[in-house]
Backbone as CSV, one residue per row, in Angstrom:
resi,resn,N_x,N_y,N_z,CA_x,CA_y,CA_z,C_x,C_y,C_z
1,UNK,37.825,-29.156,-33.290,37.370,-29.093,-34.674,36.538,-30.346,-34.996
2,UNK,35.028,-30.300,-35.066,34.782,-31.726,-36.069,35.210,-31.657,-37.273
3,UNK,35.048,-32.919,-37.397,35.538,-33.581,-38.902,34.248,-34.774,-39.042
4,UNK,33.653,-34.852,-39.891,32.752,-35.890,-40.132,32.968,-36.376,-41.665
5,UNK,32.974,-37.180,-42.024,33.245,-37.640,-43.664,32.054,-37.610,-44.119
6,UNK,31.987,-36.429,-45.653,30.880,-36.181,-46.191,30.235,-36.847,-46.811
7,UNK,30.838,-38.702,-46.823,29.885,-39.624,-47.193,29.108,-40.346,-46.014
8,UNK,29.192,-40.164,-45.247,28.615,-40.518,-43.936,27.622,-39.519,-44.010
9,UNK,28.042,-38.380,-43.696,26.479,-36.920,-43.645,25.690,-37.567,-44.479
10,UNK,26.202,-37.869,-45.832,25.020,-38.425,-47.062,24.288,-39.508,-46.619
11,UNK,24.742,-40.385,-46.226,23.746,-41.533,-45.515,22.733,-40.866,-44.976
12,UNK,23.143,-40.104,-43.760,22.558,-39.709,-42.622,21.642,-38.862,-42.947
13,UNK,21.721,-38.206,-44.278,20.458,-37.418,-44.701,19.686,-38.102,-45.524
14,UNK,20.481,-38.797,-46.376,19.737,-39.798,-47.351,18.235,-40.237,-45.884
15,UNK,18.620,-41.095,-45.268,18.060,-41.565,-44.092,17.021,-40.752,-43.640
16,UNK,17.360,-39.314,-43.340,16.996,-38.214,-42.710,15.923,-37.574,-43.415
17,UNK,15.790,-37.506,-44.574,14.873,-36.482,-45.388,14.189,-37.304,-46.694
18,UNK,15.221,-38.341,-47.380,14.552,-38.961,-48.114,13.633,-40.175,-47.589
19,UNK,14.412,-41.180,-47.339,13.320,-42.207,-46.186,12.764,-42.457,-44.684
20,UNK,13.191,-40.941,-44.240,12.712,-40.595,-42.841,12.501,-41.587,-42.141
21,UNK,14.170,-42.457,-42.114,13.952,-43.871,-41.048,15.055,-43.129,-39.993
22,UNK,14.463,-42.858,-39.070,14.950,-42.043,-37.553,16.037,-42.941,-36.909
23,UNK,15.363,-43.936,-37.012,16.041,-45.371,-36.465,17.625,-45.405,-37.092
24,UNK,17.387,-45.620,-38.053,18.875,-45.500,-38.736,19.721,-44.378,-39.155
25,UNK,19.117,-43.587,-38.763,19.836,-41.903,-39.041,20.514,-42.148,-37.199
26,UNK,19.791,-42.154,-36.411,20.552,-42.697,-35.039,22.313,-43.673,-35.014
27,UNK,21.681,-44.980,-36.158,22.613,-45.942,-36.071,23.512,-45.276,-36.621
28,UNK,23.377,-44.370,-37.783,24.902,-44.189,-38.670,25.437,-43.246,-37.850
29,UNK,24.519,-42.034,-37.250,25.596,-41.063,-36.369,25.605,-42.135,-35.799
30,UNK,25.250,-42.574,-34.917,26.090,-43.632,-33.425,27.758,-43.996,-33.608
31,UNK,27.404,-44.862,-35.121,28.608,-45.269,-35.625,29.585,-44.154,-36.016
32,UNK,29.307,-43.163,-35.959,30.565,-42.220,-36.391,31.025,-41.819,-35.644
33,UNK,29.870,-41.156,-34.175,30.337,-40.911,-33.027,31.616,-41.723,-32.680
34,UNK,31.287,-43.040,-32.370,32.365,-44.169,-32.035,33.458,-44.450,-32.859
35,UNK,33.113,-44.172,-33.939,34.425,-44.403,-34.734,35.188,-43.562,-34.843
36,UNK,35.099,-42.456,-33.878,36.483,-41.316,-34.003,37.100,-42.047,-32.781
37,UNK,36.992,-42.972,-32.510,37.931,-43.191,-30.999,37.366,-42.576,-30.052
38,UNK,38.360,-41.108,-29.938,37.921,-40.353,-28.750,36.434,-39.966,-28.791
39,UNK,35.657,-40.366,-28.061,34.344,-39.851,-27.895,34.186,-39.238,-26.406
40,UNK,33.211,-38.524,-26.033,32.630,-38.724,-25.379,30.919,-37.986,-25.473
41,UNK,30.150,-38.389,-24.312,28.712,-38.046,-24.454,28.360,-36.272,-24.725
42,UNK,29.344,-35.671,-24.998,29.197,-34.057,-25.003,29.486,-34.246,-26.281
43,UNK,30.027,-34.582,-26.813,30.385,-34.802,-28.540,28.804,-34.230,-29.254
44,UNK,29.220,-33.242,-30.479,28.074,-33.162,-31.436,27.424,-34.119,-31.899
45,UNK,27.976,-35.509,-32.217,27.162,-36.689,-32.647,26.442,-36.936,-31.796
46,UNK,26.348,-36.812,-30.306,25.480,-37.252,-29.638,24.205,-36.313,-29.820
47,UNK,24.434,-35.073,-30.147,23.307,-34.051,-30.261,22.424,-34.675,-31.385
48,UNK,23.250,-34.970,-32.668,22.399,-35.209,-33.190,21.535,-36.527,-33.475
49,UNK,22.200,-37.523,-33.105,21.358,-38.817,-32.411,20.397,-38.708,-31.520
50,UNK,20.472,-37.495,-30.388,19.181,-37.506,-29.679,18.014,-36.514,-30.752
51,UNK,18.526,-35.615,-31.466,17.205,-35.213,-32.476,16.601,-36.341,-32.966
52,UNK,17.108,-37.343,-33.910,17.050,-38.396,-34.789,15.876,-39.001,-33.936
53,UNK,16.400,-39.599,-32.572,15.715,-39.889,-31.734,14.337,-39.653,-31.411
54,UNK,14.314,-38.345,-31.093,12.993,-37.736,-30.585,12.179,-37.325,-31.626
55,UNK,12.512,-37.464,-33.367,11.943,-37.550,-34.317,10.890,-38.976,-34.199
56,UNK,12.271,-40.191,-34.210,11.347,-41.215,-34.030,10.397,-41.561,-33.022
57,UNK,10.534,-41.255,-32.023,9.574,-41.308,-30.469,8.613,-40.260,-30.712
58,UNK,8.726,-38.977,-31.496,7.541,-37.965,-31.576,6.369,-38.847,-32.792
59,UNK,7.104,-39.793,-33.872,6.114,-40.185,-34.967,5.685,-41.137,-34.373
60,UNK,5.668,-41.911,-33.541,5.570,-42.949,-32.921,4.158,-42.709,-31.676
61,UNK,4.070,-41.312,-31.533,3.499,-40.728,-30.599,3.860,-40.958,-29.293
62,UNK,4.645,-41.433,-29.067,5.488,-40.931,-27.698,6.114,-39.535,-27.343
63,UNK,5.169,-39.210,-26.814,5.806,-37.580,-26.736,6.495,-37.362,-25.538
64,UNK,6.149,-38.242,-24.596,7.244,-38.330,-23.583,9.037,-38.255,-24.029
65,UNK,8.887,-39.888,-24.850,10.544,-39.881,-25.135,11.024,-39.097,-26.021
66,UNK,10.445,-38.367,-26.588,10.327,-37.536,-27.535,11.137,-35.975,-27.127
67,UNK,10.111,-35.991,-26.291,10.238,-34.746,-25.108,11.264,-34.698,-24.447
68,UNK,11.682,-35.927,-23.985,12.699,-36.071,-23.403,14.387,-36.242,-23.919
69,UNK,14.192,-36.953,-24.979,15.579,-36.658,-25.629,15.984,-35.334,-26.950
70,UNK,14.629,-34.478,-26.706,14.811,-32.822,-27.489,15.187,-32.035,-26.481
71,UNK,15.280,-32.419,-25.099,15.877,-31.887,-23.874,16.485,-31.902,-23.972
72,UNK,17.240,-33.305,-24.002,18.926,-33.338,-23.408,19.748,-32.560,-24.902
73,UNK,18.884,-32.778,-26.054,19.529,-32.311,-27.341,19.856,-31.014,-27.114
74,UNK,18.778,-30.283,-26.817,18.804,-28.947,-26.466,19.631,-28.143,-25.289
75,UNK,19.511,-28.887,-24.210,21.107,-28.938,-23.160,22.038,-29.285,-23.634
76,UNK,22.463,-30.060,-24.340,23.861,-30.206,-25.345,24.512,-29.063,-26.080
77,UNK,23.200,-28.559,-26.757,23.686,-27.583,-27.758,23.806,-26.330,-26.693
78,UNK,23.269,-26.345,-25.690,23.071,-24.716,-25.065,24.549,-24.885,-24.242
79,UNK,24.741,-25.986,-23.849,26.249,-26.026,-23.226,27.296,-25.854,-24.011
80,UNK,27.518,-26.328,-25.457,28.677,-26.144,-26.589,28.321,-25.335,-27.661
81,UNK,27.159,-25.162,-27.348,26.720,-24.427,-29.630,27.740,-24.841,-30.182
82,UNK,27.542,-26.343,-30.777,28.462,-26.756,-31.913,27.795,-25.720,-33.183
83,UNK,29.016,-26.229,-34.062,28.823,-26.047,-35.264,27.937,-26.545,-36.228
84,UNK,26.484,-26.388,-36.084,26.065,-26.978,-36.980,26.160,-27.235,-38.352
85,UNK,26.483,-25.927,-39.048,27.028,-25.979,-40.720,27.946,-27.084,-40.928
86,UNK,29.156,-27.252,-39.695,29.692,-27.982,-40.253,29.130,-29.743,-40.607
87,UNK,27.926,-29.624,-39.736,27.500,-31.340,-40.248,26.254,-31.343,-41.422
88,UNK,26.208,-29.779,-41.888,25.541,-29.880,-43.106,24.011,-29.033,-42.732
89,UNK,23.954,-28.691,-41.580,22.181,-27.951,-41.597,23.166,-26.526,-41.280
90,UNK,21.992,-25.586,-41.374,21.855,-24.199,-41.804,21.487,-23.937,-39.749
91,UNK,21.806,-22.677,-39.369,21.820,-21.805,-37.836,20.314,-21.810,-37.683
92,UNK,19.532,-22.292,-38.625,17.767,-22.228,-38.033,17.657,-23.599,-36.932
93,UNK,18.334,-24.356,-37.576,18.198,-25.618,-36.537,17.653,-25.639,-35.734
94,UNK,18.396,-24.626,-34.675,18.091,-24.673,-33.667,16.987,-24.145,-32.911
95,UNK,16.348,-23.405,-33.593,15.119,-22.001,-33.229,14.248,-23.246,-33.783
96,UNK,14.523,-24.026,-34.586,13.591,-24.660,-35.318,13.212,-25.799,-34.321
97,UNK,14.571,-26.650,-33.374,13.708,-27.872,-32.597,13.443,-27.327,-31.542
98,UNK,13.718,-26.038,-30.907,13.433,-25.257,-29.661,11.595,-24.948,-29.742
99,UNK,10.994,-25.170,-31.249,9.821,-24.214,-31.558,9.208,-25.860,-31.072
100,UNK,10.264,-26.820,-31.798,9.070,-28.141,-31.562,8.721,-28.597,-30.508
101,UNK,10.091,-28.628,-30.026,10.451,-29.282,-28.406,9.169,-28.038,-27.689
102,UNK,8.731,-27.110,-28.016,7.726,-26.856,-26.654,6.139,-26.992,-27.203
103,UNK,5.836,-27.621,-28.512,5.135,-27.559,-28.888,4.896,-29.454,-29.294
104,UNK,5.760,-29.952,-29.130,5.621,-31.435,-29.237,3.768,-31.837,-28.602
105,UNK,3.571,-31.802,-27.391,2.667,-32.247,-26.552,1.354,-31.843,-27.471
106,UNK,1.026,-30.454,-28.160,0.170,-30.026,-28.557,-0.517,-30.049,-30.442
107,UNK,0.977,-30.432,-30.795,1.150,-30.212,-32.706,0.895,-31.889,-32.886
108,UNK,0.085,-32.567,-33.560,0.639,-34.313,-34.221,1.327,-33.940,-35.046
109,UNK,2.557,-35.357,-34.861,3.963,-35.111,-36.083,3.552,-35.127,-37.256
110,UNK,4.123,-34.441,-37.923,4.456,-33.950,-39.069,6.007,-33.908,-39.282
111,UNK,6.552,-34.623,-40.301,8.092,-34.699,-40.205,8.985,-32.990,-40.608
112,UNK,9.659,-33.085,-39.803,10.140,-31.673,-39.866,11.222,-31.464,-41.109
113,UNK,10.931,-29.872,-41.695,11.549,-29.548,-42.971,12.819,-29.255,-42.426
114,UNK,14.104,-29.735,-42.177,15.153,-29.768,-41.504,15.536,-28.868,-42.790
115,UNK,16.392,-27.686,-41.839,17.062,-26.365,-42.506,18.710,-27.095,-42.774
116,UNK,18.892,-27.922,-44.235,19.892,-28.236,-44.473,20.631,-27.184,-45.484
117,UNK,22.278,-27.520,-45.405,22.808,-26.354,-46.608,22.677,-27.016,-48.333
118,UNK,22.836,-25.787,-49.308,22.318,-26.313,-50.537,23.137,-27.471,-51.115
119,UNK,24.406,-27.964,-50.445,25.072,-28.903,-51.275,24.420,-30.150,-50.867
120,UNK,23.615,-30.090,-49.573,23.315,-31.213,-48.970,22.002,-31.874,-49.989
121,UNK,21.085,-30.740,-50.063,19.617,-31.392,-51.795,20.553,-31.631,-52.370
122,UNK,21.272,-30.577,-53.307,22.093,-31.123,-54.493,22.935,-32.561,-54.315
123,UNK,23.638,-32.791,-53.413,23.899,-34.411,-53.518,22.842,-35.042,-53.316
124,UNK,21.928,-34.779,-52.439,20.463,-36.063,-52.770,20.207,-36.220,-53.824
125,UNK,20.193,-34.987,-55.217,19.304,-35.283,-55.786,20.004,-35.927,-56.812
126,UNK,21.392,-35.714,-56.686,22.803,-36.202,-57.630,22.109,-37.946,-56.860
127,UNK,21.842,-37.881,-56.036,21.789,-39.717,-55.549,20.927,-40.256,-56.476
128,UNK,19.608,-39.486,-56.365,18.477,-39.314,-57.018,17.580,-39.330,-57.894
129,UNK,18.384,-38.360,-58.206,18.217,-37.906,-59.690,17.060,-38.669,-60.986
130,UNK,17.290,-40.358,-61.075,17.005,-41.142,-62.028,15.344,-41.311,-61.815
131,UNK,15.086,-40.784,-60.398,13.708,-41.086,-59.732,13.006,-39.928,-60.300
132,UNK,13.347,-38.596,-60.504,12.701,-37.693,-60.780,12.835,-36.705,-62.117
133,UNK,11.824,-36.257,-62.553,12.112,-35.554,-64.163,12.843,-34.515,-64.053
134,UNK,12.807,-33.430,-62.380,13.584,-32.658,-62.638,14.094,-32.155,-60.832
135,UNK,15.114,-30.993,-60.793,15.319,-31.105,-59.378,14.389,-30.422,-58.940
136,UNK,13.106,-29.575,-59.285,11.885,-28.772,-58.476,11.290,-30.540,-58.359
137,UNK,11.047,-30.739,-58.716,10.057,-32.065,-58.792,10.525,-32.810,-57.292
138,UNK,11.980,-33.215,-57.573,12.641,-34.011,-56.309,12.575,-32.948,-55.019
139,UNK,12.726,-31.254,-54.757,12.415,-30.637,-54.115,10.776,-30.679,-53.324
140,UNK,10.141,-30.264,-53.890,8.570,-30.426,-53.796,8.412,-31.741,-53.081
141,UNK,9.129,-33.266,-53.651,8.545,-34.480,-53.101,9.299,-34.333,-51.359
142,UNK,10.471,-33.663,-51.241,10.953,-33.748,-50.130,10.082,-32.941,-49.143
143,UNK,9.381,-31.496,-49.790,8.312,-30.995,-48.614,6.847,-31.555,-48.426
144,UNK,7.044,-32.391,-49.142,5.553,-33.720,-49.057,5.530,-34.937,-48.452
145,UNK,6.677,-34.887,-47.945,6.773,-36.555,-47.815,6.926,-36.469,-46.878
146,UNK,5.988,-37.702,-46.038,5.615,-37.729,-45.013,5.408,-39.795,-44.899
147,UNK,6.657,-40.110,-44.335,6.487,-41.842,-43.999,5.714,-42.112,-43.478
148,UNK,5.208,-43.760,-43.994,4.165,-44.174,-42.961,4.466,-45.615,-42.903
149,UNK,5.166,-46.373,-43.785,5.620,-47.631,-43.365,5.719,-48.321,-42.254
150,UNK,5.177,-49.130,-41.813,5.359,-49.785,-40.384,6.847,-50.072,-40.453
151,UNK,7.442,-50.662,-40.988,8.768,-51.011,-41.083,9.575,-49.991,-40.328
152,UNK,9.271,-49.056,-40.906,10.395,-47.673,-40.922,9.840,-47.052,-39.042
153,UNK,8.394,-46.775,-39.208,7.874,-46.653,-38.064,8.690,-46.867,-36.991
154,UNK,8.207,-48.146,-36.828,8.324,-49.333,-35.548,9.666,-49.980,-35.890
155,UNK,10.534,-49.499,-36.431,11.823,-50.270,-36.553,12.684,-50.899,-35.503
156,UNK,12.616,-50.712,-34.311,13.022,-50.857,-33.196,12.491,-52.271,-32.808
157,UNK,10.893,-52.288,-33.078,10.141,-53.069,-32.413,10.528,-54.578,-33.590
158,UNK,10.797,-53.845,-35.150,10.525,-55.100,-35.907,11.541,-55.760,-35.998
159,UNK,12.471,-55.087,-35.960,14.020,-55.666,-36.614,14.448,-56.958,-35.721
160,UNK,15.610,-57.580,-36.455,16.029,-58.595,-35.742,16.958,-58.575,-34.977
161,UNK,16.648,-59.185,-33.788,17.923,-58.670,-32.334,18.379,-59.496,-32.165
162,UNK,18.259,-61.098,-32.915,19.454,-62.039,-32.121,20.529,-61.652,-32.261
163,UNK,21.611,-61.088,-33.188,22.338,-60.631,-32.776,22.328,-60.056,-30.823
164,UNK,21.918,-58.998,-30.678,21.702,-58.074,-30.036,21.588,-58.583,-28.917
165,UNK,20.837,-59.789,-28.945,20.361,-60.904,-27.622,21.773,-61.874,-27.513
166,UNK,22.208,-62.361,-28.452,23.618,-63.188,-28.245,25.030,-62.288,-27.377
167,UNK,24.750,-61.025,-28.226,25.844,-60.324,-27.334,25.731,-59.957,-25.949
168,UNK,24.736,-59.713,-25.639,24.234,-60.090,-24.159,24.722,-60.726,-23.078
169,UNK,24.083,-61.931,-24.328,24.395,-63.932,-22.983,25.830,-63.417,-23.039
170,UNK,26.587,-63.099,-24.093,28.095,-63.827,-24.285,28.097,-62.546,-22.618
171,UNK,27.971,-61.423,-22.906,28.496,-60.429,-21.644,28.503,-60.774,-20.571
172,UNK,27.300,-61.564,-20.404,26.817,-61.927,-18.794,27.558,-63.826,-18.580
173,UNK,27.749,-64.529,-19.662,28.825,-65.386,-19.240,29.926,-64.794,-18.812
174,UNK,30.389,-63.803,-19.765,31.858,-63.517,-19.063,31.533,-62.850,-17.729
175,UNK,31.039,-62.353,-17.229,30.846,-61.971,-16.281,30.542,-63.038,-14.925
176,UNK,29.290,-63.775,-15.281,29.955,-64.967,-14.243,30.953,-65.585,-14.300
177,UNK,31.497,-65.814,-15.528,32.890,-67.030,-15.430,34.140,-65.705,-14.500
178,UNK,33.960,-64.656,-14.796,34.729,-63.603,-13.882,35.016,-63.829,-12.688
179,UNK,33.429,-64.099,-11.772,33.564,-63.831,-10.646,33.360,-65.122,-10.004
180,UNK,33.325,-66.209,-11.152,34.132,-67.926,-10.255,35.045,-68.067,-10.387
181,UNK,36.250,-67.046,-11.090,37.676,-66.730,-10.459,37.927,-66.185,-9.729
């Protein structure tokens, strides 16, 4: 049975449809994946981290990595057909990244109208709401919107990794101090 907490999905779409940062729609599933304990790489979170993924590598124009992690997405799902409803999109999903994934190489991105269920707008627009005069209005901006921020883009490339670089050194000290015992 998944279980995902429906304030987490909200991030992850917030992320997903309103500021189409790929990058971080990755990080929050990542983090949920892992935070059930038991994981492993067949898990639905991983499916949908590699979409997230190959969203960001397709806007990026990498259609290679792109290509490549709508594969393994697509071998995931053809080995389990999770449940998608239950993490909030609608049974087109899938017909829908199967149409992209063979058409990636030939279409330039265009961010995809992800077939979510109706509670999933209605809490955006409950997030929302104060931004727009009405919910057609906040509807309409979601089939228009199309990011272009370098930030959001290239997030990978901009963000800050010392963290990321410290945890590293610390790994590879312990690792020599390991093996001069």
């Amino acid at each position: 049975m998944i279980r995902i907490d429906k304030k987490i999905l909200l991030q992850f779409f917030n992320e997903l449809i309103i500021k189409q940062d790929y990058f971080e729609c990755h990080e929050i599933m990542e983090d949920a994946w892992k935070d059930k304990g038991d994981f492993t790489k067949e898990d639905a979170e991983v499916f949908f981290v590699l979409i997230v993924t190959g969203e960001y590598h397709y806007r990026r124009d990498n259609v290679i990595g792109a290509a490549t992690s709508y594969k393994r997405a697509l071998k995931l799902y053809g080995k389990h057909e999770y449940d998608v409803t239950a993490f909030g999109f609608t049974e087109e999903l899938i017909s829908l990244l199967q149409e992209r994934y063979k058409h990636l190489a030939d279409t330039p991105f265009k961010p995809l109208n992800f077939p979510v269920l109706n509670w999933v707008y209605e809490s955006l627009y409950e997030m929302h709401q104060d931004e727009y005069e009405s919910y057609s209005a906040f509807t309409l901006d979601i089939l228009e919107r199309f990011e272009k921020d370098e930030e959001i883009v290239h997030r990978h490339r901009l963000r800050d990794r010392e963290d990321v670089i410290e945890a590293r050194l610390e790994a590879l000290n312990r690792k020599l101090e390991q093996r001069k015992e």
